[in-house]
LUMKEKOL-244913 format. One record per residue (C-alpha): residue in three letters; x, y, z. Coordinates in steps of 0.2 Angstrom, whole numbers, plus 5000, padded with zeros to 4 digits. Example, Ala and Ser with C-alpha at 12.3 -4.5 7.8 and 13.67 -1.06 7.14 Angstrom:
% LUMKEKOL-244913
<node><residu>Ala</residu><X>5062</X><Y>4978</Y><Z>5039</Z></node>
<node><residu>Ser</residu><X>5068</X><Y>4995</Y><Z>5036</Z></node>
***
This chain:
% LUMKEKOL-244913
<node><residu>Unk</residu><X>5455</X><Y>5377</Y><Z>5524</Z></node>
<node><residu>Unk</residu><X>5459</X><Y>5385</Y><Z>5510</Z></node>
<node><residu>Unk</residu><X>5447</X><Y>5386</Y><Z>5493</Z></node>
<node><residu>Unk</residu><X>5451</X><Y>5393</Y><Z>5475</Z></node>
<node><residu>Unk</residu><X>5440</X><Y>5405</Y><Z>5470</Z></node>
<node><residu>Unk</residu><X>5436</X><Y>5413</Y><Z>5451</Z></node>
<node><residu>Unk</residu><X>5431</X><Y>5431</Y><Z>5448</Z></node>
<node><residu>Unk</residu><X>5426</X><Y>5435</Y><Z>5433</Z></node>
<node><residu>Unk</residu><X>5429</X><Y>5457</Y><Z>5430</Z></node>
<node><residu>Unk</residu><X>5422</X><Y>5465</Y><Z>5417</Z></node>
<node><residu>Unk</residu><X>5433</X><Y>5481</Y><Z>5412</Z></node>
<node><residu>Unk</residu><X>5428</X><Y>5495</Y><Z>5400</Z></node>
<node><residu>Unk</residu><X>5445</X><Y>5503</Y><Z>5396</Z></node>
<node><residu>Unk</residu><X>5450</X><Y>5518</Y><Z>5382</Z></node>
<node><residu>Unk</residu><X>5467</X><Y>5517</Y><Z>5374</Z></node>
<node><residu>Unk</residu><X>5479</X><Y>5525</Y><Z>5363</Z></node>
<node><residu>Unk</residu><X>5487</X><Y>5508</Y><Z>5358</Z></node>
<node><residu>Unk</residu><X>5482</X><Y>5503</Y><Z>5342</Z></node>
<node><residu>Unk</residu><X>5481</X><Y>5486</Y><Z>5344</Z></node>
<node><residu>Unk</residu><X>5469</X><Y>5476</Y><Z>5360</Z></node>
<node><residu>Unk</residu><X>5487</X><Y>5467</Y><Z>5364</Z></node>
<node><residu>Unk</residu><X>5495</X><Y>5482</Y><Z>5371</Z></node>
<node><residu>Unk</residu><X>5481</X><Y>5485</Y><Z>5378</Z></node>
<node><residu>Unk</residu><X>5482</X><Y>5471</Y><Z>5387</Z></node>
<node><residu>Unk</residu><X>5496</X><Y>5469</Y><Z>5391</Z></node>
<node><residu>Unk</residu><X>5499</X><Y>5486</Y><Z>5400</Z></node>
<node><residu>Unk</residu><X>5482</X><Y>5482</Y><Z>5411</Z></node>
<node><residu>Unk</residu><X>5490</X><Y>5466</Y><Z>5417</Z></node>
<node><residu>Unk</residu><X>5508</X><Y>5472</Y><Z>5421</Z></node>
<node><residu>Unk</residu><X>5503</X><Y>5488</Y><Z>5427</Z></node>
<node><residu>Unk</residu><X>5487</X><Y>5489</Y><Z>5435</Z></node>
<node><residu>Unk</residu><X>5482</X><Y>5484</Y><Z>5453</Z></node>
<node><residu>Unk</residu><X>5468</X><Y>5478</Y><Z>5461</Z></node>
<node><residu>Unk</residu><X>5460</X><Y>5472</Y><Z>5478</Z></node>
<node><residu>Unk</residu><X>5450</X><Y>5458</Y><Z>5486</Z></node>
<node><residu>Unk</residu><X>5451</X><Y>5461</Y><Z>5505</Z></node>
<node><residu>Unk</residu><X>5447</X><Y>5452</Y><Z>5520</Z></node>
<node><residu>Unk</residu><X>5432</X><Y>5450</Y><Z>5527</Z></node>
<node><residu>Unk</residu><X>5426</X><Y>5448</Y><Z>5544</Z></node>
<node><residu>Unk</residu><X>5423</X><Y>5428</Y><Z>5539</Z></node>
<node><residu>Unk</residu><X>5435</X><Y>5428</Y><Z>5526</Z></node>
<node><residu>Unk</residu><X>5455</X><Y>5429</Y><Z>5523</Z></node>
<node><residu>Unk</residu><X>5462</X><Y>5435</Y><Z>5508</Z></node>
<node><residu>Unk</residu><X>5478</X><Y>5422</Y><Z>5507</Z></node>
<node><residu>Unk</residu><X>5483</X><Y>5427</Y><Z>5485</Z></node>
<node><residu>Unk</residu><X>5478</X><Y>5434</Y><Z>5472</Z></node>
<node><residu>Unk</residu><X>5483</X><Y>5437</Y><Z>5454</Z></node>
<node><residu>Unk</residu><X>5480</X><Y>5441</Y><Z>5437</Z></node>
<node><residu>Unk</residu><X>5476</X><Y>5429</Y><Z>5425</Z></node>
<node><residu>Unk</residu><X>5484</X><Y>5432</Y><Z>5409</Z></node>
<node><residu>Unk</residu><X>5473</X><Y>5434</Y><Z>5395</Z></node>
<node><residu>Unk</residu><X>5476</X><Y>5426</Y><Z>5379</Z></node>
<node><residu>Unk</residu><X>5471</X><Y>5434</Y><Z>5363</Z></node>
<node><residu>Unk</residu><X>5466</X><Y>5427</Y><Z>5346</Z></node>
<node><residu>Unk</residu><X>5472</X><Y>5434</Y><Z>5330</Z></node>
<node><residu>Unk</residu><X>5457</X><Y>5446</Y><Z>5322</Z></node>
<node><residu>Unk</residu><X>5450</X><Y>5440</Y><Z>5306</Z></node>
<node><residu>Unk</residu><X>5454</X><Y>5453</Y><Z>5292</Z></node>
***
């Protein structure tokens, strides 16, 4: 049977951009990351879900 599962990561990152939407944008294209298998456990998909970003109040 297969289940949905949400992780929620915390990521501390330093960039030259000078705006959090490159940032962004550049961790979610670019980067990897992994979830494996375990012994109980099979790792069918996973993804990045993209992060949507408000305007900054000036």
């Amino acid at each position: 049977m297969n289940e949905v599962l949400y992780l929620m990561v915390r990521v501390e990152v330093q960039s030259t951009f000078k705006n959090i939407s490159d940032t962004v944008n550049q961790i979610e294209t670019l980067s990897e990351f992994k979830v494996t298998d375990t012994e109980n456990v099979k790792v069918v998909k996973t993804e990045f879900l993209l992060t949507r970003i408000r305007n900054s109040k000036k």
